[in-house]
C-alpha positions in Angstrom: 39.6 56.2 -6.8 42.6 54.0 -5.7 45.4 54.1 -8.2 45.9 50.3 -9.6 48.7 48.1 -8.8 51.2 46.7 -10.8 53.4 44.0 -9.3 54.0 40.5 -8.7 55.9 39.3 -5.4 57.0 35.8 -6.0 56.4 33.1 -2.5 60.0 33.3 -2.6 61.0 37.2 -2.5 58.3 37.1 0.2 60.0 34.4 2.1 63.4 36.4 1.4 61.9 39.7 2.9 60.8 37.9 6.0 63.6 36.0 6.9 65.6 39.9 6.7 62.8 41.6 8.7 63.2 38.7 11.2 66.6 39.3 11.1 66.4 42.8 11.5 64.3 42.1 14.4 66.6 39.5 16.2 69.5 42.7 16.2 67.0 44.1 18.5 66.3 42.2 21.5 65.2 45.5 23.3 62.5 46.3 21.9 59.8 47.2 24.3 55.7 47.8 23.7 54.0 50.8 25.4 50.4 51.1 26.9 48.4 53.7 26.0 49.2 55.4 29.2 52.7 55.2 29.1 53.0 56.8 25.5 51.0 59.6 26.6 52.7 60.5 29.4 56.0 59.8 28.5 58.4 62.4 27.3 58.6 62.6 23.8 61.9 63.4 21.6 61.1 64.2 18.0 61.8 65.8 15.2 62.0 69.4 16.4 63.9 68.1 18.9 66.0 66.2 17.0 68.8 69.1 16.7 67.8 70.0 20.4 69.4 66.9 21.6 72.5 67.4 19.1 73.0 70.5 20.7 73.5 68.9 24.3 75.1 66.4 23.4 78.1 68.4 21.4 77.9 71.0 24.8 78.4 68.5 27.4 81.1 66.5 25.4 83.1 69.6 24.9 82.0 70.9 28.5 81.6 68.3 30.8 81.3 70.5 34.0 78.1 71.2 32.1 76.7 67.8 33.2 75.0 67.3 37.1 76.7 64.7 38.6 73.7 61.9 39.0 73.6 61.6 35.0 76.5 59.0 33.8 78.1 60.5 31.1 79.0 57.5 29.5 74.9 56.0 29.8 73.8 59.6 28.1 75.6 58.7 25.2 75.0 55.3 24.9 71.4 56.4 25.3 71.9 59.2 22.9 73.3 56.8 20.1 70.5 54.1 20.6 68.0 57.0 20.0 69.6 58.1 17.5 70.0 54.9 15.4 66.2 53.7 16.5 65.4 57.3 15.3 66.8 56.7 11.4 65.7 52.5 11.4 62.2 54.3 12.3 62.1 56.7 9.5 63.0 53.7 6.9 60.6 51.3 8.4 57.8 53.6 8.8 57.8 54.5 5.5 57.9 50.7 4.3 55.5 50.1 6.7 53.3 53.1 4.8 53.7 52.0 1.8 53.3 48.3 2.6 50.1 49.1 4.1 49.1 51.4 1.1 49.3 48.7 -1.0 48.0 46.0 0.7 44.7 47.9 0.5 44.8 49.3 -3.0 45.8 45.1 -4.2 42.6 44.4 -1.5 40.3 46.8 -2.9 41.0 45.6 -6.8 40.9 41.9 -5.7 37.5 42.5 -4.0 36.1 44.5 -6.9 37.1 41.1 -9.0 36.0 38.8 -6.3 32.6 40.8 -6.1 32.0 40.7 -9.7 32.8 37.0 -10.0 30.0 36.6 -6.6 27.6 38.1 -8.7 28.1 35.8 -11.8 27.6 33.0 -9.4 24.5 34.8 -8.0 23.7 34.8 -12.0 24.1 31.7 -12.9 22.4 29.9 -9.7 19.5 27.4 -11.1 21.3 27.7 -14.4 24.4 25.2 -14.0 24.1 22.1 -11.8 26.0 22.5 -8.8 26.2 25.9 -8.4 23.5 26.3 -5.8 26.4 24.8 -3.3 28.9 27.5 -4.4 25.9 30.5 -4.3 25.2 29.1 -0.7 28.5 29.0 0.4 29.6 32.4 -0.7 26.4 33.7 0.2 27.3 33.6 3.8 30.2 36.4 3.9 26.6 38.7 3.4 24.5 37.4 5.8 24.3 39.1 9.0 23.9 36.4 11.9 26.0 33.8 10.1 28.3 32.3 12.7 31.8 32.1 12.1 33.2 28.9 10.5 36.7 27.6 10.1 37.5 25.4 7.0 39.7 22.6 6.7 42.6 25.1 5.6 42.2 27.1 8.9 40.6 30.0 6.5 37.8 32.5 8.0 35.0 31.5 5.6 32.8 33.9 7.2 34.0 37.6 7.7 31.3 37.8 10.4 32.6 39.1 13.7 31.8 37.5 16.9 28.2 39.9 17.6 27.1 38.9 13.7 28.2 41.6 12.2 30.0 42.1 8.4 33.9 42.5 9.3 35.0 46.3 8.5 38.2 45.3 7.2 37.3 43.9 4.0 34.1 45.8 3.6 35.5 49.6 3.0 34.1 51.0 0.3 32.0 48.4 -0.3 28.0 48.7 -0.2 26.0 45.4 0.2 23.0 47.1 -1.5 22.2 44.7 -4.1 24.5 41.8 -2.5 22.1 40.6 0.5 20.6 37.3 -0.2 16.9 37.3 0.1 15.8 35.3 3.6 14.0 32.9 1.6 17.0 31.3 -0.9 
């Protein structure tokens, strides 16, 4: 069972956190994105070799004979210090990231269970109050299998259905339609 979620993050402290993270992002024009193959066969300098590389970098700055002469000193250490730096921005925003993430589907999974229960009221009262026939219908269609997708006024997915007619796994984790398909005659 996911833990609940206590918290509120106002339109505004969102707005505030983006325009930093944007800021954050503009002090590093750099940035590059890798393809599959190029993260896995690129080098990689981790943790465990985190002190491996401090190491080498002390030796050659007290020992510079210890350097061949088709490295720049001056670009290893340039290089060594932008690793460095990306290497401790990393450990914060990974963990934010994590956490971010974490939360974003334990908020998800709570609002679902709500928005699942209040579905099934609607599939309960359908034929009882006027009107609601329109509501059942139109909620109806985030369990159907074939529905096509649909785009409301707002710009909103209505339909979770992906492009081959099938229910979205992102929302649906956990989550067993037993009991929520809509019989092929309503």
């Amino acid at each position: 069972m996911i833990k609940p979620v206590n918290g509120l993050l106002s339109d505004q402290d969102r707005d505030t956190i983006e325009q930093y993270l944007e800021q954050a992002d503009q002090l590093l024009p750099f940035l590059i994105n890798l393809n599959a193959e190029e993260r896995k066969t690129g080098l990689k300098l981790g943790e465990r070799s985190h002190r491996f590389a401090q190491k080498i970098m002390r030796y050659v700055s007290k020992n510079p004979q210890l350097l061949p002469g088709f490295i720049d000193q001056n670009k290893l250490e340039e290089r060594y210090q932008l690793w460095d730096n990306l290497y401790a921005i990393n450990e914060v925003t990974s963990q934010l990231a994590e956490g971010v993430d974490d939360t974003l589907m334990a908020v998800g999974s709570e609002l679902f269970d709500d928005l699942l229960t209040i579905y099934h009221q609607v599939k309960l009262a359908n034929g009882y109050i006027p009107g609601i026939d329109t509501v059942h219908k139109d909620l109806a269609q985030r369990f159907e299998r074939n529905a096509p997708i649909a785009i409301d006024e707002e710009g909103l997915n209505i339909t979770d259905n992906d492009i081959d007619g099938n229910v979205a796994d992102d929302d649906s984790v956990g989550e067993s339609d037993e009991g929520l398909e809509e019989p092929a005659d309503s």
